[in-house]
C-alpha positions as CSV (number, residue, x, y, z in Angstrom):
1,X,-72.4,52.6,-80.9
2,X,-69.8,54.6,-81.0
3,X,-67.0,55.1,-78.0
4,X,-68.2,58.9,-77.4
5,X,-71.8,57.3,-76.9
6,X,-71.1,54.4,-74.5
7,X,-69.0,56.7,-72.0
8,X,-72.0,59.7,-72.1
9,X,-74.1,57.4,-69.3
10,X,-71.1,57.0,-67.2
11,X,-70.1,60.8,-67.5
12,X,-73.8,61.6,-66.5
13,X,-73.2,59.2,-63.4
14,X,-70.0,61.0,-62.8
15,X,-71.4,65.0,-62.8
16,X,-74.5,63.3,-60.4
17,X,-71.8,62.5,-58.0
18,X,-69.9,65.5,-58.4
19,X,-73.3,67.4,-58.1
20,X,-73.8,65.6,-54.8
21,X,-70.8,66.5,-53.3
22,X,-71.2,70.2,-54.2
23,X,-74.8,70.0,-52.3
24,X,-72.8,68.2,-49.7
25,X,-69.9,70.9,-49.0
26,X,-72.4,73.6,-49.2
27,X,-74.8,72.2,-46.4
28,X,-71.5,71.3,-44.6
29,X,-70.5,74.9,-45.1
30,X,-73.7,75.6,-43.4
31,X,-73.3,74.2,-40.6
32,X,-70.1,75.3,-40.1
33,X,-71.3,78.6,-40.2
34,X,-73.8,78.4,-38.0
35,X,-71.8,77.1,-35.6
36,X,-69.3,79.9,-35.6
37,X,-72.0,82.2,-35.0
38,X,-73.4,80.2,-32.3
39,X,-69.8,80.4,-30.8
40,X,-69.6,83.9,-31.6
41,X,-72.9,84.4,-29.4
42,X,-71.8,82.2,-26.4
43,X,-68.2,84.1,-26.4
44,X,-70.1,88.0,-26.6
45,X,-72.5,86.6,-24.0
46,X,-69.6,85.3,-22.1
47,X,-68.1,88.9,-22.2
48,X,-71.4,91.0,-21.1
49,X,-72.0,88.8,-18.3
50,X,-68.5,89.2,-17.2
51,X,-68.9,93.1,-17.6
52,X,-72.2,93.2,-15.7
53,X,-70.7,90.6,-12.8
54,X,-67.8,93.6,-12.8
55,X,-69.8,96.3,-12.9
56,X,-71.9,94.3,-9.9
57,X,-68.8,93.6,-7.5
58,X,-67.4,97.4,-8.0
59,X,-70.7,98.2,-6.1
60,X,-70.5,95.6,-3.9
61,X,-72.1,91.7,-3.5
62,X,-72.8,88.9,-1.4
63,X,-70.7,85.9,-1.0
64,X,-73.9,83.6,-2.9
65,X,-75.0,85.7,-5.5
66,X,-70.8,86.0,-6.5
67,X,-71.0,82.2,-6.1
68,X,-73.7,82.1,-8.8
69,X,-72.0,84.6,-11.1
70,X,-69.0,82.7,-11.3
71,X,-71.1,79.2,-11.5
72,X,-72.8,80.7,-14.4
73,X,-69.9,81.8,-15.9
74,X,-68.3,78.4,-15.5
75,X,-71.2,76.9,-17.0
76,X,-70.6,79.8,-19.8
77,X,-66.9,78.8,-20.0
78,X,-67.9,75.0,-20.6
79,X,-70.6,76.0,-23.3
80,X,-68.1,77.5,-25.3
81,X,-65.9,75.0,-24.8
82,X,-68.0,72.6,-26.1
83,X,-69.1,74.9,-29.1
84,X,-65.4,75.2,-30.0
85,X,-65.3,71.5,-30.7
86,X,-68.4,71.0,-33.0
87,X,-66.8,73.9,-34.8
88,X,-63.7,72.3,-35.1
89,X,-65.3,69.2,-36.1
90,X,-67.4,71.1,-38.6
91,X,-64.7,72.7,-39.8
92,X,-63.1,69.2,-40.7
93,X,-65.9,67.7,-41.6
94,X,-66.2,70.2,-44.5
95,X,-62.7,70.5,-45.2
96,X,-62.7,66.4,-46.3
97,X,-66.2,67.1,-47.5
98,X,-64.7,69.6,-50.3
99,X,-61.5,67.2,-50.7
100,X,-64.0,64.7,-51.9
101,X,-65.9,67.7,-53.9
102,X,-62.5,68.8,-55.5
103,X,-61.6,65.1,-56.4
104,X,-65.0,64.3,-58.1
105,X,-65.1,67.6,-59.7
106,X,-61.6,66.8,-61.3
107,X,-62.5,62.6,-62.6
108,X,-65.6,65.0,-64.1
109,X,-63.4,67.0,-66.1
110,X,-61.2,64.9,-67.2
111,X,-63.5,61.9,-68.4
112,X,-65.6,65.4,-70.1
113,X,-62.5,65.9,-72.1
114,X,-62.0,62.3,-72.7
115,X,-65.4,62.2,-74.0
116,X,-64.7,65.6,-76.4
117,X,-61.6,64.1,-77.9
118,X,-63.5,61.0,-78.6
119,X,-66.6,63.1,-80.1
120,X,-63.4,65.3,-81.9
121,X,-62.1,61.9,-83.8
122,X,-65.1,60.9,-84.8
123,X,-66.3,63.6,-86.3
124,X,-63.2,63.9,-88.2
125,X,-63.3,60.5,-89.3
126,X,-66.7,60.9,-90.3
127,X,-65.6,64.4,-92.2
128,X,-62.9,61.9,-93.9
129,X,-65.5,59.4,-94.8
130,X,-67.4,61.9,-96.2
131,X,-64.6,63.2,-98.3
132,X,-64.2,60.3,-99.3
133,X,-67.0,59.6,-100.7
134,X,-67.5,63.0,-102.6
135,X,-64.8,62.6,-104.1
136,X,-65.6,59.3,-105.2
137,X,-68.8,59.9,-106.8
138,X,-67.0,63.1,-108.1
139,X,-64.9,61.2,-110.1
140,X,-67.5,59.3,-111.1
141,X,-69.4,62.0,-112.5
142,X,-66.8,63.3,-114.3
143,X,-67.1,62.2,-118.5
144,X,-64.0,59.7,-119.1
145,X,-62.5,60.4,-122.7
C-alpha cells in the first residue's frame, strides 16, 4: 500500500475532529450569544424599572412601596451581576473552544498537504515507470539492422 494510502484513514480521523470542534465553537458561540442578550434584557429592564421607580417618586411614594422598588432593583442589580459572569465564562469557554478549533483545523491542513505531496511523488514515479517502460518496449519494436 502505498504511503498516500495508509495516512488517508488517519487524515479522515483528523477532519472528524476538526469537524467536531467546528460544531463545538459554533454551539459555544450560541450560547454566548444568548447570554448577551439575556444580559442585554436584564440591563434594559434594569433601566425601565429605574425610569418608572423615578417617574413614581417625582409624584410622590410611601416609605414600603420605595423599600420594594429599591429591593427589586437590588435583586435586578444582582441578576445582572450574575449574568455578567456566565457571559464572561461563555465568552472564555468559546474563546479556548475556537483555540482548540484553530489548532485542529491547522494539524488538518498540514497532514492534507503531507498527504498531496505524497500522492504528487507517486504519481510522478508512476509517470517515470511508465516512461520507462514505453520506451522500453519502443526500442524494442524498433527493427535492429
Amino acid at each position: 500500500m502505498k504511503r498516500a494510502k495508509r495516512l488517508e484513514p488517519v487524515q479522515h480521523i483528523v477532519d472528524e475532529a476538526q469537524k467536531r470542534l467546528a460544531m463545538s465553537v459554533a454551539a459555544f458561540e450560541k450560547r454566548l450569544l444568548d447570554g448577551e442578550k439575556k444580559l442585554e434584557e436584564l440591563v434594559r429592564y434594569k433601566a425601565e424599572y429605574e425610569h418608572g421607580f423615578q417617574q413614581r417618586a417625582a409624584g410622590g411614594i410611601g416609605v414600603m412601596e420605595m423599600r420594594d422598588y429599591q429591593a427589586f432593583l437590588a435583586r435586578l442589580a444582582e441578576a445582572i451581576k450574575q449574568q455578567q459572569t456566565l457571559v464572561n465564562r461563555a465568552r472564555a469557554e468559546h474563546e479556548a473552544e475556537r483555540v482548540k478549533w484553530q489548532e485542529a483545523l491547522k494539524r488538518s491542513k498540514a497532514l492534507g498537504h503531507v498527504v498531496e505531496r505524497w500522492q504528487a511523488e507517486e504519481r510522478h514515479v508512476t509517470e517515470r515507470r511508465e516512461q520507462r517502460e514505453s520506451d522500453e518496449r519502443a526500442q524494442r519494436k524498433i527493427p535492429r539492422p
